[in-house]
C-alpha positions in Angstrom: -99.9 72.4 -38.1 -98.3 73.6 -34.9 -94.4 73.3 -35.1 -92.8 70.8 -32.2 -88.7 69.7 -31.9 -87.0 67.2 -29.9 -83.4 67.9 -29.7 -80.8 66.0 -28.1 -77.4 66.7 -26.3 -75.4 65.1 -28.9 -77.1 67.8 -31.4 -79.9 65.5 -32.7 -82.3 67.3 -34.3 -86.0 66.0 -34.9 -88.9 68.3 -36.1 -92.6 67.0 -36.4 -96.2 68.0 -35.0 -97.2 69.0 -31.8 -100.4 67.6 -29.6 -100.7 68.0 -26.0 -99.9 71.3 -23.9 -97.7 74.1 -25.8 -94.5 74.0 -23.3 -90.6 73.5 -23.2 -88.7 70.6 -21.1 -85.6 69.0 -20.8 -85.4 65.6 -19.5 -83.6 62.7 -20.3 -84.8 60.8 -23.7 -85.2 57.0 -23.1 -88.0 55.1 -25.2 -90.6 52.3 -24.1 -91.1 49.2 -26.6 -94.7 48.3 -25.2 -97.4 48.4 -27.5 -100.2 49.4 -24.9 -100.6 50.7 -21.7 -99.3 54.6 -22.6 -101.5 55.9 -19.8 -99.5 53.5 -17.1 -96.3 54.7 -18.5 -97.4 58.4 -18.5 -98.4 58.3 -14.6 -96.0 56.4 -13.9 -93.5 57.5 -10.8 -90.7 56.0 -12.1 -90.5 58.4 -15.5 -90.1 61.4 -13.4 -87.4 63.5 -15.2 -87.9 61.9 -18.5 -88.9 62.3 -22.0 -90.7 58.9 -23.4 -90.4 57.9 -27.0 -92.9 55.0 -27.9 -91.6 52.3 -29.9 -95.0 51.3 -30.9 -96.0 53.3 -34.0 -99.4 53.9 -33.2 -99.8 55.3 -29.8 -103.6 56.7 -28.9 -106.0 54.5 -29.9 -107.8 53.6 -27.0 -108.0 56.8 -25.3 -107.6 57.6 -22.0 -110.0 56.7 -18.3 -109.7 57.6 -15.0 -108.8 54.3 -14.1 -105.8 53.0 -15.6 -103.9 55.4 -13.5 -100.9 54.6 -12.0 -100.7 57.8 -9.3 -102.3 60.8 -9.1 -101.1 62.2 -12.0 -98.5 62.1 -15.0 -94.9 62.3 -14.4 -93.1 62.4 -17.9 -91.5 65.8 -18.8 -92.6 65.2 -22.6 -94.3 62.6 -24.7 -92.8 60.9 -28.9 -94.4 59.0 -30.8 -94.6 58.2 -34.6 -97.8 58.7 -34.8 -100.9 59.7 -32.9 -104.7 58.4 -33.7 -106.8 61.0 -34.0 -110.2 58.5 -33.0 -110.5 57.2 -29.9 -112.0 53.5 -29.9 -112.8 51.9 -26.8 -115.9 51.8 -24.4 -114.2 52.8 -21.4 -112.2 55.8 -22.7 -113.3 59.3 -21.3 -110.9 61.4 -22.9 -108.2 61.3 -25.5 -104.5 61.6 -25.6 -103.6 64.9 -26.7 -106.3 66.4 -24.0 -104.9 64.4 -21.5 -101.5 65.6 -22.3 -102.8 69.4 -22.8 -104.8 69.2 -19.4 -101.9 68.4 -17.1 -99.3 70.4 -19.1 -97.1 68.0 -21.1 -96.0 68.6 -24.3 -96.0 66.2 -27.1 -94.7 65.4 -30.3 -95.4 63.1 -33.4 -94.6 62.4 -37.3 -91.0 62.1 -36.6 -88.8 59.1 -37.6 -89.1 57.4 -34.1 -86.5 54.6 -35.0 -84.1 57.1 -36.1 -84.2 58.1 -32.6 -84.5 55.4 -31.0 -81.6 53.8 -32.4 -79.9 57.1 -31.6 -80.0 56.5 -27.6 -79.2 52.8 -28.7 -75.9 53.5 -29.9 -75.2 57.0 -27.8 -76.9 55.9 -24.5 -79.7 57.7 -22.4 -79.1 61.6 -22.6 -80.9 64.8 -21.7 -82.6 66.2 -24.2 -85.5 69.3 -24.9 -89.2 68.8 -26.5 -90.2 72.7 -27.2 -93.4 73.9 -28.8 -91.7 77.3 -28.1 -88.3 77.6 -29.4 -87.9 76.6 -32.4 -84.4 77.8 -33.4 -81.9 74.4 -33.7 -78.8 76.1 -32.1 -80.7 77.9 -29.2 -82.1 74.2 -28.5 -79.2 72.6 -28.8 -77.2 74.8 -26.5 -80.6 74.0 -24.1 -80.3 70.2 -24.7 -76.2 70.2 -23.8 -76.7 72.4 -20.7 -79.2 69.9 -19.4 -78.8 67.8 -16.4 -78.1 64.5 -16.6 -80.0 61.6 -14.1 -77.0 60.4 -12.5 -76.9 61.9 -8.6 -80.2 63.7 -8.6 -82.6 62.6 -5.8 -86.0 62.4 -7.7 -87.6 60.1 -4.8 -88.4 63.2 -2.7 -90.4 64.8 -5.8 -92.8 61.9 -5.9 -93.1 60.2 -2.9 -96.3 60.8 -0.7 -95.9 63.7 2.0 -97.5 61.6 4.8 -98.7 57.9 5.6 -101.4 56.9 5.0 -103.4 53.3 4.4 -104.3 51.5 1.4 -107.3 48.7 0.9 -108.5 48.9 -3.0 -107.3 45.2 -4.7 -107.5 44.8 -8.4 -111.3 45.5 -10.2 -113.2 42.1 -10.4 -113.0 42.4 -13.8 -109.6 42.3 -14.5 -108.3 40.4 -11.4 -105.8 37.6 -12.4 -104.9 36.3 -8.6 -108.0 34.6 -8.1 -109.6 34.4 -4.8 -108.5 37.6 -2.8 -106.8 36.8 0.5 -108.4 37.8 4.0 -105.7 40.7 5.1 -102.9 38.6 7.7 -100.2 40.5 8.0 -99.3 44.2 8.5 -96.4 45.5 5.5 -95.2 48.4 5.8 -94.4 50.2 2.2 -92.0 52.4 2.2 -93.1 54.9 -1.0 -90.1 55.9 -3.7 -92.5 56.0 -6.4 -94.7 53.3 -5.4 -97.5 52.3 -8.5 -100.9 51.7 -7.6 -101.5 48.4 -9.4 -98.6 46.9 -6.5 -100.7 48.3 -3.8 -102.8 46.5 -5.3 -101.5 43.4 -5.3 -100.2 43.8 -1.8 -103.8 44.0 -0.8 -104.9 41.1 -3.0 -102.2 38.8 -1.5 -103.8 39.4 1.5 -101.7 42.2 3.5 -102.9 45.5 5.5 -100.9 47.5 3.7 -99.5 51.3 5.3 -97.7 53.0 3.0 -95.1 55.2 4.2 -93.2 58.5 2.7 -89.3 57.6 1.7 -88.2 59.9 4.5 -90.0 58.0 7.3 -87.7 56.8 10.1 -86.9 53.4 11.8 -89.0 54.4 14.4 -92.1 55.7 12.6 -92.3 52.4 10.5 -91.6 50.2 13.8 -94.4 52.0 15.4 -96.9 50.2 13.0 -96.0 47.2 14.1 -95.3 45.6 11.1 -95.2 42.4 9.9 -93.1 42.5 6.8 -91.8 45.7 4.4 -91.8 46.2 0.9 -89.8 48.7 -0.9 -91.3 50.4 -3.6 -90.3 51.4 -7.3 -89.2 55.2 -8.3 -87.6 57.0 -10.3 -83.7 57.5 -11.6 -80.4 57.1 -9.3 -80.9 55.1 -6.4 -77.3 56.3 -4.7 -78.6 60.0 -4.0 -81.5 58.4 -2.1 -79.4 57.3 0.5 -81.8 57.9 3.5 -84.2 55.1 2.6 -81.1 52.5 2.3 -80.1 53.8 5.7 -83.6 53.2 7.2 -83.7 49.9 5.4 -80.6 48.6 6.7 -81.9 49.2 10.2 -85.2 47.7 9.4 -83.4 44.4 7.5 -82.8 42.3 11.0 -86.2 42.3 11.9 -88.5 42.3 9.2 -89.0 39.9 6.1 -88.4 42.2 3.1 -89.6 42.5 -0.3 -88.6 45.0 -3.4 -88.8 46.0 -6.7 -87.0 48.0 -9.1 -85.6 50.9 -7.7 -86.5 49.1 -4.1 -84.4 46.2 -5.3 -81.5 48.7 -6.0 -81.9 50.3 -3.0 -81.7 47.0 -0.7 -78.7 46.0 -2.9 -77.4 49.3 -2.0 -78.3 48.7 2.1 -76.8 45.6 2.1 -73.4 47.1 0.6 -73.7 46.3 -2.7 -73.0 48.4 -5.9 -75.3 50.3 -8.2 -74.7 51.8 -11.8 -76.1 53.2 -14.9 -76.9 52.0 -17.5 -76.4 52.6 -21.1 -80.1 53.1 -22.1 -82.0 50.7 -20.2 -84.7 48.5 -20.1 -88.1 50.0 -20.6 -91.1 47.8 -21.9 -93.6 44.1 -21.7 -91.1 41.8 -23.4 -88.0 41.6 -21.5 -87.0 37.7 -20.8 -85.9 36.6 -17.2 -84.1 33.2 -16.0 -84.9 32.6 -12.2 -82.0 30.7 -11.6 -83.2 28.4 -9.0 -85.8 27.0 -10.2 -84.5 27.0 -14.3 -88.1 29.0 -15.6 -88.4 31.8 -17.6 -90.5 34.4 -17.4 -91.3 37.4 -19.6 -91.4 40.5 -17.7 -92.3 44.0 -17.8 -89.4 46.7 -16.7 -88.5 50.5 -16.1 -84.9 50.6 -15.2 -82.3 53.0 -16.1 -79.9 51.7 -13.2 -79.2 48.5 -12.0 -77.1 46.4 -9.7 -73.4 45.6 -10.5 -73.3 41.7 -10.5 -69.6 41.3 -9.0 -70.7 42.9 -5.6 -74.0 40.4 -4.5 -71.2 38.0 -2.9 -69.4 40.5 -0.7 -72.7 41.6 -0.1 -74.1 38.7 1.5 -76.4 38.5 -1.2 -77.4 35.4 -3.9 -77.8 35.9 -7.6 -81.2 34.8 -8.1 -82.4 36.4 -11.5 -80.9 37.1 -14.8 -82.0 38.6 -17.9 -81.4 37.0 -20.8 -81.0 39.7 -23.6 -77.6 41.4 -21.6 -76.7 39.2 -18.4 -77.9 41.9 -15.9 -78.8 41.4 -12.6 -82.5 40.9 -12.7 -83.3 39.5 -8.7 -81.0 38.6 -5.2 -81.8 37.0 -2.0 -80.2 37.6 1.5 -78.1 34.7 2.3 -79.0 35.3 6.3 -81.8 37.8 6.4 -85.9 36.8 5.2 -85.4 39.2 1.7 -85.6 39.2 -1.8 -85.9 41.9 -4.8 -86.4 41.8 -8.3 -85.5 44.6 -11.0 -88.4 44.2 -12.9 -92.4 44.7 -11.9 -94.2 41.3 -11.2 -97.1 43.8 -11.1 -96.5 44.3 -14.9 -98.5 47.3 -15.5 -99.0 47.1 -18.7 -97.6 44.1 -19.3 -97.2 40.6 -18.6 -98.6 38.3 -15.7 -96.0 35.7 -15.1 -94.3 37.0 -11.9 -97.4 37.7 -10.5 -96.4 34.8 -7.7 -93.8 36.9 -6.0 -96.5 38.2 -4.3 -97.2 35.3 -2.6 -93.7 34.3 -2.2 -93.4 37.4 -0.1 -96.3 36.4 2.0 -95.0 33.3 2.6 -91.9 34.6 3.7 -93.3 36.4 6.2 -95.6 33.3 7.5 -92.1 31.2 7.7 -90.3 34.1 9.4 -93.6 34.4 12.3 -93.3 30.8 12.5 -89.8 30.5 12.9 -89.9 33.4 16.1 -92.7 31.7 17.6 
């Protein structure tokens, strides 16, 4: 049995088994309560920078495909969970986890006491951390873990946003569509990519939008020269105050076009429209997270990836409306522009994995656009 640790900056150490590539990272150590969809949270943008520890104890089963993909390829600096299954059981599976891990060099680690840990970040907060096949001496990683750097004012956007524009037509498989009847493409939205996920492309698509997606640093201009109809800003990864050139660009772009965004594109509008961002203590990263839409009284259950979020005291002076809230802490969960055609949420109405209850926003957003042609005609 190959040797693995996880050590974190507060001198936490955990030993346990190794899968995937042999390798050493830092990253900061947050965990995911999901109980499927590892391979969407291992190519996911947003995890850029980060070590994921899987609350679910079993983690593996199903394998791995080539089409629950999320980008192009994985993003997570290193991979914990309690334990791995060694069979894979599922028709569509071409590969299993540790080879997936072990083919694009990401090291794992299992057999440790993951609520230990968990409970750890819980109490202590999200900190950085080092998996290490390599090292295996406690106060050589520890002094590793301590010198690591933290998430807060790093620009990760510019390591996983797309180099150039480029267009976008695939919707949802037949198989597994849940919007029904897929939209004949109206209106042109430009997407401006922080970390964008695939499955909200497709969506876009489904709702029945030519969708361009362009990189984060793309100008007013370049956007405008599409000619678009509305603009959605993407998801990504870490602290959305470094990323300052996409709120910039936004803000210019806010007058004229009906806007949409999510997560980190829901921080960075917030931020745009001159309200405040901070961290958070550890997060909220999993399927199950419960949201009140204030305006109309529902709740929905929601799938989320945030370490940061949007300070609740600065929507007003803002010029922005409180329009979700989650009900386990009282965070801001969604806004609207009291003058402009925009709205964000903080969690993924594309919920993948996850849940399908906010799935609507999608259309919401293209009927913002429809009102806001209608009303400049």
């Amino acid at each position: 049995m190959a040797v693995a640790k996880i050590v974190l900056a507060d001198g936490s150490v955990f030993a346990g088994e190794a899968f995937g590539a042999s390798a050493e990272v830092t990253g900061e150590v947050v965990f995911n309560t999901a109980m499927t969809g590892y391979q969407e949270v291992l190519t996911d943008p947003s995890y850029a920078g980060q070590i994921v520890v899987m609350t679910s104890p079993h983690i593996g089963n199903y394998g791995v495909n080539d089409a629950d993909v999320e980008s192009h390829r994985p993003w997570v600096s290193g991979f914990v969970v309690r334990e791995r299954s060694r069979r894979v059981s599922n028709y569509r599976a071409s590969g299993d986890l540790d080879g997936y891990l072990r083919e694009h060099g990401i090291p794992g680690i299992e057999g440790i006491d993951t609520r230990a840990l968990v409970r750890r970040v819980r109490e202590h907060g999200a900190m950085p951390a080092i998996l290490s096949t390599l090292d295996l001496d406690d106060a050589s990683l520890v002094a590793k873990a301590a010198a690591a750097p933290g998430m807060a004012g790093v620009d990760l956007v510019q390591e996983v946003s797309s180099a150039e524009s480029y267009g976008w037509e695939e919707g949802e498989p037949v198989e597994f569509a849940t919007t029904g009847t897929r939209s004949t493409p109206t209106y042109r939205v430009a997407t401006i990519d922080c970390g964008i996920k695939r499955n909200i492309l497709r969506l876009l698509v489904d709702a029945g939008f030519l969708v361009r997606v362009f990189p984060a640093t793309a100008s007013f201009d370049e956007i405008r020269a599409f000619k678009p109809d509305g603009l959605f800003l993407s998801n990504g990864p870490g602290d959305p105050e470094p990323v300052h050139y996409v709120a910039e660009t936004v803000r210019q772009l806010l007058p004229t076009l009906p806007t949409f965004g999510i997560c980190l594109g829901n921080q960075i509008l917030a931020l745009a429209c001159g309200a405040k961002t901070y961290k958070m203590k550890f997060g909220h990263r999993g399927a199950n997270q419960p949201v009140k839409d204030l305006r109309t009284g529902k709740v929905e259950i929601t799938s989320q990836n945030h370490g940061f979020a949007v300070e609740a005291d600065s929507l007003a002076g803002a010029g922005l409306e409180l329009t979700h809230v989650n009900l386990n802490d009282g965070t801001v969960e969604g806004f609207a522009h009291l003058e402009h055609p925009a709205f964000a949420v903080q969690y993924h109405p594309e919920a993948s994995p996850g849940p399908h209850d906010s799935r609507y926003l999608f259309g919401r957003f293209r009927e913002l656009i429809a009102q806001s042609l209608g009303a400049r005609s």
